[in-house]
N, C-alpha and C positions, 0 to 999 in steps of 0.2 A: 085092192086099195085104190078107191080113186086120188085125184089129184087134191082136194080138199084136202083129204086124210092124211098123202103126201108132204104138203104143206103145215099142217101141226103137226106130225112126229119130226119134219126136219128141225122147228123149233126148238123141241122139248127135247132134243137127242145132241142138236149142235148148236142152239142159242142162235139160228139160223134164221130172222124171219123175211118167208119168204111172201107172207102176206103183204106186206107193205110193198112188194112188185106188180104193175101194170100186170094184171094176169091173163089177157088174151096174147099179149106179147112174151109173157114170162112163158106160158105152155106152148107156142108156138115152137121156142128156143129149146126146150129140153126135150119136147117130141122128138127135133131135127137131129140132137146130139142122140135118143134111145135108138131111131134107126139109124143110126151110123152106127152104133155100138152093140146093135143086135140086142139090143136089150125090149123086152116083150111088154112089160107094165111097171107102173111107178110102183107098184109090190118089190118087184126085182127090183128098182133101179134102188128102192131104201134099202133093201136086205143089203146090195152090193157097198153103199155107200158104210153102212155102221159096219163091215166085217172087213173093208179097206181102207186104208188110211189114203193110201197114195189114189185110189179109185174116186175119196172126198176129194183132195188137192184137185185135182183135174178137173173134178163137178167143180169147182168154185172158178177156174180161169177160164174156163166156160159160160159159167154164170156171168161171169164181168165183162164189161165191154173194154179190153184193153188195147184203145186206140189214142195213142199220143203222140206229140213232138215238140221238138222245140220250135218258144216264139209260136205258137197254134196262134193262129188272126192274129197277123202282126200288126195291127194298126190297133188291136187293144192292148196291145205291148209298149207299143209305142204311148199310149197314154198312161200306161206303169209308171213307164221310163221318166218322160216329161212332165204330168203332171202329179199322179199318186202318191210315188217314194217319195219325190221332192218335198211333198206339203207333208207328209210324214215325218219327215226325217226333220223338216224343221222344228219341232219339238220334241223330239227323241234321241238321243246321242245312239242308241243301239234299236234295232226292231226286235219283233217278237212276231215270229210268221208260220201261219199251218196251212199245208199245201195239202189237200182233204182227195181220198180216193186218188190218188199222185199216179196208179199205174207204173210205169215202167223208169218213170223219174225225169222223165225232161222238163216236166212244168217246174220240180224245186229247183233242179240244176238251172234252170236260165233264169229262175231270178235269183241264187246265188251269181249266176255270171255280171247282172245286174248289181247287186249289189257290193261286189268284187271292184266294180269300174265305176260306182257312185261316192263309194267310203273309202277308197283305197286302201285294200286290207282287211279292214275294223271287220269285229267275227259279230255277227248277228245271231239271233236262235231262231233255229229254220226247220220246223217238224215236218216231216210228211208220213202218212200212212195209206193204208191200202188195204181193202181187206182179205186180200189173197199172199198169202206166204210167198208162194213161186216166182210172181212179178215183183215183190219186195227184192228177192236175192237178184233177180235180173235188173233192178235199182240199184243194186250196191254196187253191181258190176261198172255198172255206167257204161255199156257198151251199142252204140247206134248206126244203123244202116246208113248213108247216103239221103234217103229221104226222110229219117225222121232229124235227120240236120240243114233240109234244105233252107230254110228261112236263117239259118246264123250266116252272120258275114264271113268271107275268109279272114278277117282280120281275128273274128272272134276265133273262128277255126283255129287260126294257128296258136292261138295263145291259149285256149281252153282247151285244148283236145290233144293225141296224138294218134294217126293216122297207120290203121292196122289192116293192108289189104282195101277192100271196099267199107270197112268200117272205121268208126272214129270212136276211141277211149276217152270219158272224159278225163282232166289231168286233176291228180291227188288232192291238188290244192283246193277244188274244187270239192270234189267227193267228200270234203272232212265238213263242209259247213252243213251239209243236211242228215238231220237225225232220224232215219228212217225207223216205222214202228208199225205192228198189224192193227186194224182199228175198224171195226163194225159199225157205219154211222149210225146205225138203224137201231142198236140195243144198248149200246157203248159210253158212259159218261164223255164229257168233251173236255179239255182243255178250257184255260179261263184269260185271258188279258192277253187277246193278239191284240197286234193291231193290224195285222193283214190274215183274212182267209182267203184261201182262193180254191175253190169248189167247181169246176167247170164239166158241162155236158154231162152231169152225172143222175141228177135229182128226176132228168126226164122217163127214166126207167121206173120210177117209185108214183104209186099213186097221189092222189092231190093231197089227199090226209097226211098220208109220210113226209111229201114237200114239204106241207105249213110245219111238220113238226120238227125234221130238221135244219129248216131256215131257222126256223126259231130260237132252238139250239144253238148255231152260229152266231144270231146275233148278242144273244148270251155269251157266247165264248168273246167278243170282241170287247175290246177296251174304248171308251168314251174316245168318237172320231176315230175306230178305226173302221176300215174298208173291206166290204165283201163284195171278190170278184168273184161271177158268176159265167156261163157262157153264153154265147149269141143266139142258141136256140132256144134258152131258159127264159121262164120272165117270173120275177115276188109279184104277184099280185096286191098281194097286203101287205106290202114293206113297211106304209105307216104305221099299219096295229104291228107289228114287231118293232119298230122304235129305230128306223134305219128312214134315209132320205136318197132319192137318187140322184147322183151327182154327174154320172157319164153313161152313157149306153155301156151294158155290163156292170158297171160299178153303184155302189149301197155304201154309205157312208150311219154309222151309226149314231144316233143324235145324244 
């Protein structure tokens, strides 16, 4: 079985497309994981994947690039903070927010922290998903090393967190505003009337084709004037033909 063939029965077998991934980079990645794992051909690596369940979970956190934290480039946080929510929230009494590929949950949890210290209290709807099971349940956990907390203030520290050994647990209060859920951008219906996505350093993995398609997607999901944040290595080439305008480096405002 070449890698082609790899590639459509992952599909047809787990709704998996794998086409829609940069494929000199995406083959690069599952060579590197076949010899670690002594596995000989993409023949063996599918037989192993349909006859193990827990052998898939692992191909997929593999597959994902699970690198986050909180506050990631705090100076586009900082324009969350000051200018985004703000002009938001001026016509809105509540938000409606999807935190798209979330990873391990630091991105939803700091704009819950955010939103916690803007509204005082007031419960907002705040999705996040992730297309890997594994890193969802280590989301719910809300459990972070020392560096993926190093951008929060100790002020936030002590007031969001409590402090276990070299890790920091985020506190309850917090954990209860984000609705975590598994979600495939790639084959998946989307949600309808945010008015915050925030999608960050993800779409770079996906060819151009999959990009335009799920920008597009996004900006269908958002509600008139709401905001799609993006990452610093990303860029919409064609935000106008999707019906979005750019308002901040990273930020897409919907027209």
């Amino acid at each position: 079985m070449d890698f082609t063939e790899f590639k459509r029965r992952m599909l047809g077998q787990f709704r998996l497309d794998l086409q829609s991934y940069k494929e000199n980079q995406l083959k690069r990645r599952l060579e590197s994981m076949m010899v670690r794992q002594k596995i000989a051909s993409f023949g063996e690596l599918y037989k192993l994947l349909t006859e193990d369940r827990m052998a898939y979970e692992t191909f997929l956190d593999q597959l994902t690039i699970n690198v986050s934290e909180f506050f990631r480039d705090p100076q586009r946080w900082n324009d969350i903070q000051k200018t985004i929510l703000p002009a938001l929230l001026q016509n809105r009494s509540t938000l409606k927010i999807w935190s798209a590929a979330c990873s391990n949950g630091p991105e939803p949890y700091s704009l819950a922290i955010l939103l916690d210290e803007m509204t005082h209290g007031k419960m907002h709807r705040l999705d996040a998903s992730d297309i890997d099971k594994n890193i969802l349940s280590a989301a719910a956990i809300g459990k972070y090393n020392q560096d993926m907390v190093r951008n929060v203030s100790p002020q936030r520290l002590q007031k969001y967190f409590t402090r276990e050994g070299n890790y920091y647990l985020v506190n309850d209060a917090i954990k209860k505003r984000v609705n975590f859920k598994r979600h495939d951008l790639l084959i998946e219906p989307y949600g309808q009337g945010y008015d915050l996505i925030v999608c960050r350093n993800v779409t770079i993995y996906f060819t151009r084709e999959a990009q335009d398609r799920i920008n597009s997607k996004f900006s269908q999901a958002l509600t008139a004037g709401g905001i799609f944040f993006i990452g610093g290595s990303e860029m919409i080439f064609n935000y106008q033909e999707l019906g979005l305008e750019k308002v901040l480096p990273c930020f897409y405002r919907k027209a």
